[in-house]
C-alpha positions as CSV (number, residue, x, y, z in Angstrom):
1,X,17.4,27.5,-19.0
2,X,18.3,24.4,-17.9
3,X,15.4,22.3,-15.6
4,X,16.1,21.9,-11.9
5,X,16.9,18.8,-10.3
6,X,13.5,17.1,-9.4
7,X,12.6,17.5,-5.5
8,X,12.3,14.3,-3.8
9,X,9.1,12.6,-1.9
10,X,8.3,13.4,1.4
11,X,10.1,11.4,3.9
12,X,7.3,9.4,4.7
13,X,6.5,8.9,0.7
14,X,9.8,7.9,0.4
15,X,10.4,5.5,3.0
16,X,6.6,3.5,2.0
17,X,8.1,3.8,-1.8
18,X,12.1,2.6,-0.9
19,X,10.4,-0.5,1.2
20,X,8.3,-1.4,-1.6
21,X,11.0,-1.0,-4.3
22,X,13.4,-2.9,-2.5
23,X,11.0,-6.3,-2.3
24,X,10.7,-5.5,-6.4
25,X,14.6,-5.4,-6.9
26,X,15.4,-8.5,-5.2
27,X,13.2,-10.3,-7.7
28,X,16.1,-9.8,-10.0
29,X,19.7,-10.8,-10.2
30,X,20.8,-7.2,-11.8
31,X,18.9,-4.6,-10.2
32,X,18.1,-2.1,-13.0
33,X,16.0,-5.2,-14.3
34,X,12.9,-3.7,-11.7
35,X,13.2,-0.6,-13.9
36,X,9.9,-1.6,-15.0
37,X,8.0,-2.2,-12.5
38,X,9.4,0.5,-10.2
39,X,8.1,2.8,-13.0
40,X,5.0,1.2,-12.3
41,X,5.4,1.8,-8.8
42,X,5.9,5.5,-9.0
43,X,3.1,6.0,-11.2
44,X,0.7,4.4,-8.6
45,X,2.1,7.5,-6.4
46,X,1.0,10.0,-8.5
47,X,-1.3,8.6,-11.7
48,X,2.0,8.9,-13.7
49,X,5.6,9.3,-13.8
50,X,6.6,12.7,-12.3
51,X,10.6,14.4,-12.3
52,X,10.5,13.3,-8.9
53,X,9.6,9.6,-9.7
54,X,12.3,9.6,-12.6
55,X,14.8,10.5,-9.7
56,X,13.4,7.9,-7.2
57,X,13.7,5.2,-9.7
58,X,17.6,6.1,-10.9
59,X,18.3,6.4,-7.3
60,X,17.2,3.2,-6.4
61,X,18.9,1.5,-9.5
62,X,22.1,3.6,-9.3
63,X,21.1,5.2,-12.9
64,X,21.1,8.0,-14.4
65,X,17.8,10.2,-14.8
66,X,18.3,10.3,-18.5
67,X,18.6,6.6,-18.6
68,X,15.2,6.1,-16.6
69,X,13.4,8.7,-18.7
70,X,14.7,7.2,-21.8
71,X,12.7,4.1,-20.5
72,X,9.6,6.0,-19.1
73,X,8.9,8.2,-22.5
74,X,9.6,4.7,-24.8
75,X,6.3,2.7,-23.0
76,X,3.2,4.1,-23.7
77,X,1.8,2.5,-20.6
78,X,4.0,5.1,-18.1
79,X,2.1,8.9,-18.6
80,X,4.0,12.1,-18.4
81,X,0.7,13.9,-17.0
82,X,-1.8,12.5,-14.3
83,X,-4.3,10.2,-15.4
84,X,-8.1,10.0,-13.8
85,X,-9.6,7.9,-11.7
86,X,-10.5,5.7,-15.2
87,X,-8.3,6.4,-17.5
88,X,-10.4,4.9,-20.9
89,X,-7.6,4.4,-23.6
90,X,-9.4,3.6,-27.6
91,X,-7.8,1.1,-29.9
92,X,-7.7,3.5,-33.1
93,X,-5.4,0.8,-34.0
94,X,-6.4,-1.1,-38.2
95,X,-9.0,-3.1,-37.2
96,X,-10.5,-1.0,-34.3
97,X,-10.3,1.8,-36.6
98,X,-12.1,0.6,-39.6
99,X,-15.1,-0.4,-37.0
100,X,-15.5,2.3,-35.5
101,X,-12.7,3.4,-33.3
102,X,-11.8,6.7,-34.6
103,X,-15.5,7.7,-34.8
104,X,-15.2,6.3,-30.6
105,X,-12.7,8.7,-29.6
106,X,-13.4,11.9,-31.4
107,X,-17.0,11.5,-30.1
108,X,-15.6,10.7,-26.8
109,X,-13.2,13.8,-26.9
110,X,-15.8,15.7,-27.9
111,X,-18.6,14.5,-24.8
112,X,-15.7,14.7,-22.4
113,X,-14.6,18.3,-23.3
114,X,-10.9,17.2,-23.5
115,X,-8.1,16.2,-26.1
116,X,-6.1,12.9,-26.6
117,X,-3.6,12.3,-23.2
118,X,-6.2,15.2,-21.4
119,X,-8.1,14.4,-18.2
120,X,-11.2,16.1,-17.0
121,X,-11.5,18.7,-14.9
122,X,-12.9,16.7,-11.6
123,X,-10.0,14.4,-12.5
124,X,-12.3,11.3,-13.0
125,X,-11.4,10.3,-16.7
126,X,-8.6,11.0,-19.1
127,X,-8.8,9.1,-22.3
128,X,-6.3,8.1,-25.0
129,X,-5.8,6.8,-28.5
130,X,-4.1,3.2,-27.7
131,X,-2.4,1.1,-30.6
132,X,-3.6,-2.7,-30.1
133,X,-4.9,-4.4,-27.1
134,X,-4.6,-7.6,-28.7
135,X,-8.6,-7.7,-28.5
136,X,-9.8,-7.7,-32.5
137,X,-11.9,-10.2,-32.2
138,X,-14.1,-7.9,-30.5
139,X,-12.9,-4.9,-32.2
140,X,-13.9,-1.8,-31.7
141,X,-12.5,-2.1,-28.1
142,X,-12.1,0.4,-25.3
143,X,-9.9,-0.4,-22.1
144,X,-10.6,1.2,-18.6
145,X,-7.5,1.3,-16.4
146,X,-6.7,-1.8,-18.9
147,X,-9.7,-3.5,-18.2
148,X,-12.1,-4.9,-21.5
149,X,-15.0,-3.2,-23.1
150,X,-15.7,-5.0,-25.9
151,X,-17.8,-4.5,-29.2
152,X,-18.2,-0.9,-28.5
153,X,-20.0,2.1,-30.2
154,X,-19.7,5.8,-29.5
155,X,-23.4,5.6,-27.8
156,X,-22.1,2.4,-25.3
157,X,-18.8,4.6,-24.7
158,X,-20.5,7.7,-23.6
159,X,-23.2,5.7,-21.4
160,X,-19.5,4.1,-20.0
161,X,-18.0,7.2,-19.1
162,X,-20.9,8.6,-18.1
163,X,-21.6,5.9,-15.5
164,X,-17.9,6.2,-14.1
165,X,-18.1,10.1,-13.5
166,X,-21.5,9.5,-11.7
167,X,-19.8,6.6,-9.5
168,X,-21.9,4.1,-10.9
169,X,-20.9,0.2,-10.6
170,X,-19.8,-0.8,-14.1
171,X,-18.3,-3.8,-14.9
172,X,-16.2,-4.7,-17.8
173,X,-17.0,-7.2,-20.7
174,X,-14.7,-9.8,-19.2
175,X,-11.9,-9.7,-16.5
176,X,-11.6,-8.1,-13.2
177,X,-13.5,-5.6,-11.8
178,X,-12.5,-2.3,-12.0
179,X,-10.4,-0.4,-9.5
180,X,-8.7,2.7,-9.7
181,X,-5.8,3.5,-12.7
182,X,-3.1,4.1,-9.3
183,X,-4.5,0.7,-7.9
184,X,-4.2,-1.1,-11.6
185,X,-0.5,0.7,-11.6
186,X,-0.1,-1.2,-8.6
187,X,-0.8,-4.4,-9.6
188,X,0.8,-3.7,-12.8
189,X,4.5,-3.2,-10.4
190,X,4.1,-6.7,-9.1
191,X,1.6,-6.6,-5.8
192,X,-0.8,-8.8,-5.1
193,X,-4.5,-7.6,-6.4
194,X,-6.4,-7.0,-3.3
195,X,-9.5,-7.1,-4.6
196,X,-11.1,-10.3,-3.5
197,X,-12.1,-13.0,-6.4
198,X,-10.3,-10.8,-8.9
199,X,-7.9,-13.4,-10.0
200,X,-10.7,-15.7,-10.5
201,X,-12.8,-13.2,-12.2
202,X,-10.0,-12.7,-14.9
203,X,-11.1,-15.7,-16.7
204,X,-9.5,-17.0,-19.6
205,X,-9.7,-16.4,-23.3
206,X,-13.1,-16.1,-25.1
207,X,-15.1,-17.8,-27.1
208,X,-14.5,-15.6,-30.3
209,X,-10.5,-15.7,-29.5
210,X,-10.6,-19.5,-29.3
211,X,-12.9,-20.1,-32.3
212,X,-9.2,-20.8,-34.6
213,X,-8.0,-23.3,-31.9
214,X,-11.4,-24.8,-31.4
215,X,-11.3,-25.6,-35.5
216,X,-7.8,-26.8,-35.6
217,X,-8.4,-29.3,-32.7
218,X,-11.2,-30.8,-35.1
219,X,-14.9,-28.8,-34.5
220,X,-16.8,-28.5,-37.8
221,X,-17.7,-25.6,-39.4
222,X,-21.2,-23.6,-37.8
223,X,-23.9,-24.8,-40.0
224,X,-21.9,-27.2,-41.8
225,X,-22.4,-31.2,-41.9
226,X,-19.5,-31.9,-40.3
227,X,-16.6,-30.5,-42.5
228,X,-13.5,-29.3,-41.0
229,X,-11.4,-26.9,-41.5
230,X,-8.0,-28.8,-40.5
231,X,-8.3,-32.5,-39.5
232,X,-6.5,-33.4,-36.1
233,X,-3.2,-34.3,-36.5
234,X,-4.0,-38.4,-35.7
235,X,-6.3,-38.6,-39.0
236,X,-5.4,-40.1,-41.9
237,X,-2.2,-41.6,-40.7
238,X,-3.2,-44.7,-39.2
239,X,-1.2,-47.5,-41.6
């Protein structure tokens, strides 16, 4: 049988949402541009992207609901079933892997009692194999609601999750603290973080991901008597 057409938001879901994803469209000149964040947007509704949201978003674009769930089932970072509170996603990507990623998540699924894309009963955690976060120079990695947990072993991942069911203050390795996975989808459409100091908290690249640059700009070699790797480009072409 066919599926029914998706039932729409409440009213007053609907009016909070349309306000919100008409400042997001006029950030564009052609509206179906905001498709991306108005995913977002939906997803901060519900901890993903319901029938309902699919029909929101093509109705504020003036698609089609195949042409929005095309979209929303291509990105990894829009879920088809509700995420916890901290959704922990496991880079099981080459590098990750090899260090320890897989042995991470299956010992993860196994503490946690559920299956890849699977939240927990009391709704707190859901966790996910990820491809790359970009973050192997501190592989293995885990990511809460896309925050960084760097350098990680099953033992420090099950003391992580641990301490977010029990509502314990955890911070990540570097960047913001955490907030919710709807409040991260939030940011992640285009609002402002509310979270006081978070920008400044976000920091900038670390020392490990800067070690290349640092070398190419002319530091020696740890432990070496000043060799270098590559000279700056002024040396050696005075006349």
């Amino acid at each position: 049988m066919p599926a029914l057409p998706a039932k729409p938001y409440p009213p007053e879901v609907e009016s909070r949402l349309a306000a919100d994803a008409r400042e997001l469209i006029s950030r564009y000149p052609q509206s179906r541009s905001a498709l991306l964040p108005l995913l977002h947007l939906v997803q901060s509704e519900e901890g993903c992207v319901t029938p309902t949201g699919i029909r929101f978003c093509a109705e504020q674009l003036d698609l089609t609901t195949a042409e929005v769930t095309a979209v929303a089932t291509f990105y990894t970072m829009y879920r088809r079933r509700p995420a916890g509170e901290y959704h922990v996603g496991v880079c099981t990507n080459t590098l990750c892997a090899v260090l320890g990623g897989d042995q991470i998540f299956d010992e993860l699924s196994e503490h946690l009692g559920i299956a890849n894309n699977r939240t927990t009963e009391d709704g707190s955690v859901s966790i996910e194999r990820i491809e790359c976060n970009a973050a192997c120079d501190y592989a293995p990695v885990v990511m809460v609601n896309w925050e960084f947990f760097d350098n990680q072993t099953p033992e420090s991942a099950k003391q992580l999750v641990d301490s977010l069911r029990a509502g314990e203050e955890v911070r990540p390795t570097r960047g913001a603290k955490l907030c919710s996975f709807k409040d991260a989808s939030r940011i992640l459409a285009g609002f402002p973080d509310p979270r006081p100091g978070a920008n400044d908290e976000s920091g900038a690249g670390g020392a490990p991901s800067l070690a290349g640059l640092r070398l190419a700009k002319g530091e020696a070699l740890p432990g070496t008597p000043g060799t270098k790797v590559v000279s700056p480009r002024h040396e050696g072409t005075e006349a």
